[in-house]
Phi, psi and omega in degrees: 000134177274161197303276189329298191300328168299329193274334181291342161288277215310290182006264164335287172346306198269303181311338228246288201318313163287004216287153156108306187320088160255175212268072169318146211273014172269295187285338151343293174275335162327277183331286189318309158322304199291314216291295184331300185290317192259314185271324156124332175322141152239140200241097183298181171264002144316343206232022187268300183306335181293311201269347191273344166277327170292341178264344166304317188299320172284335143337294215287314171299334196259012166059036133292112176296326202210188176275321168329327213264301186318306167319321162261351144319298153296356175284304222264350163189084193273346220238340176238019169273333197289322180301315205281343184273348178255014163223021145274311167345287199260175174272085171329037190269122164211177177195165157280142193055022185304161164082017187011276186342304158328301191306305169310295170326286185333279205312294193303283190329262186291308192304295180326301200302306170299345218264293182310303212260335181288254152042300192261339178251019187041044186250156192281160159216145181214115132269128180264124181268091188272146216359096177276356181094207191255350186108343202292276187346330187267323191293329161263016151273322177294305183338273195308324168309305184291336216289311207281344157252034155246359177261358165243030149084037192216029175332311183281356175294157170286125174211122181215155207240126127282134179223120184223158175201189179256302217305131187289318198290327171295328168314306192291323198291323169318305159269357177300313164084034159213133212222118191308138191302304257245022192251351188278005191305346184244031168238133158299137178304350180279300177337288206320307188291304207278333206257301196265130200242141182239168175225127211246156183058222183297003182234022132325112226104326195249184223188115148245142174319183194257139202275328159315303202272341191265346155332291190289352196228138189258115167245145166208098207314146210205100146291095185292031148256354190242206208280196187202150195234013168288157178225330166301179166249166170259154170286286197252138165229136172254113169219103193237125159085001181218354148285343152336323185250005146284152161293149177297335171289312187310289190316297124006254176323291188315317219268331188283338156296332169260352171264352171239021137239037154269171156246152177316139226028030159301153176251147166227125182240147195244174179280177187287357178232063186196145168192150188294332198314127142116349204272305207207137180255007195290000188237163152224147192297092187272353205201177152304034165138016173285119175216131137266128188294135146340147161264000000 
């Protein structure tokens, strides 16, 4: 058979199983319930074509003819559908240094203050990356991290960044910790040489973290709606970019929940369109999208 008559069959082959197949309005509202109740996402009904085109593809992968059959998948084992169904949902956008500003607070600010006082009382430091994505966020938070504790002499402190998300495949991309050169745009070129390992011959192109930053950062998969198994506190919670796709109860609950593994002046930081107002009074606004917990 040539190459051409093969590749228009597999074509077909892979295209053929949905054609025609649309998202009914039984599974529809199914979908819609499991999405709310497990992920926190609410999903109008604008957003039924949206979901029935992001979801075709994972038929297609899982050999399922309709939505009905996906639907019943998740009756019958939803805990190990839920990552992949929650990176069909959302949207996956992250870089490194999104958000300038966090960081610059993090670097000039907090880390000295923190930094000074862990040091002289022997504590711990914990920053959390709460839907971390794909990785870039926790890893130029260890950048700023690892920077400060060396310039403030404290190498040896306990100091560790968590990063959780649901999604397996950004999880995987996470921990490998290597990222096409061409993803690098908000790291400084001094970073880039000190922080990144480049990769020569077939991994040309490409980029692995520096084994320091990846020391400091810990993944793991976290449903935020379901139960959570830190017991310590955190200094800082990075949950940027992912309340966004909540309800105000949903939002509610979360924030009250991040508040109660702060210490009074702990920071939490939101994305650039998210805000507490009107939400949670346990914080105040110090910044761009910057809250501090009350004492």
């Amino acid at each position: 058979m040539h190459a051409s008559t093969a590749q228009r069959k597999d074509a077909g082959v892979s295209a053929s199983p949905l054609a025609g197949v649309l998202l009914g309005d039984h599974e529809f509202a199914y979908l819609r319930d499991f999405v709310y109740q497990n992920l926190g996402i609410a999903l109008s009904d604008q957003k039924r074509q949206l979901v029935q085109g992001r979801l075709a593809r994972r038929l297609r992968q899982l050999h399922l003819p309709d939505y009905a059959a996906y639907c019943a998948l998740l009756r019958a084992d939803a805990d190990s559908e839920l990552g992949e169904l929650a990176s069909v949902i959302s949207t996956n956008v992250t870089s490194f240094f999104r958000e300038p500003h966090h960081y610059e607070l993090l670097e000039k600010e907090l880390l000295p203050q923190w930094l000074d006082c862990k040091r002289r009382d022997g504590d711990r430091l914990r920053i959390w990356s709460a839907g971390c994505s794909s990785g870039e966020e926790p890893y130029a938070i260890a950048m700023v991290l690892a920077e400060a504790l060396e310039t403030a002499g404290a190498k040896h402190l306990d100091a560790k960044i968590l990063a959780t998300d649901l999604s397996p495949q950004v999880l995987e991309t996470a921990r490998n910790g290597v990222y096409a050169a061409d993803r690098l745009g908000g790291i400084s070129a001094e970073r880039r040489h000190r922080w990144l390992l480049r990769g020569s011959g077939a991994n040309e192109g490409y980029v692995r973290v520096h084994p320091r930053l990846r020391e400091l950062v810990t993944v793991q998969p976290l449903n935020l709606l379901h139960d959570w198994p830190m017991k310590g506190l955190f200094d800082a919670i990075f949950c940027r970019n992912v309340v966004i796709y909540f309800d105000t109860p949903t939002k509610k609950r979360l924030f009250s929940r991040y508040a109660a593994l702060l210490p009074a002046g702990g920071y939490l930081f939101l994305g650039h369109s998210e805000s507490m107002h009107g939400i949670n009074d346990d914080f105040e606004l110090v910044g761009r999208t910057a809250y501090r917990k009350r004492a």
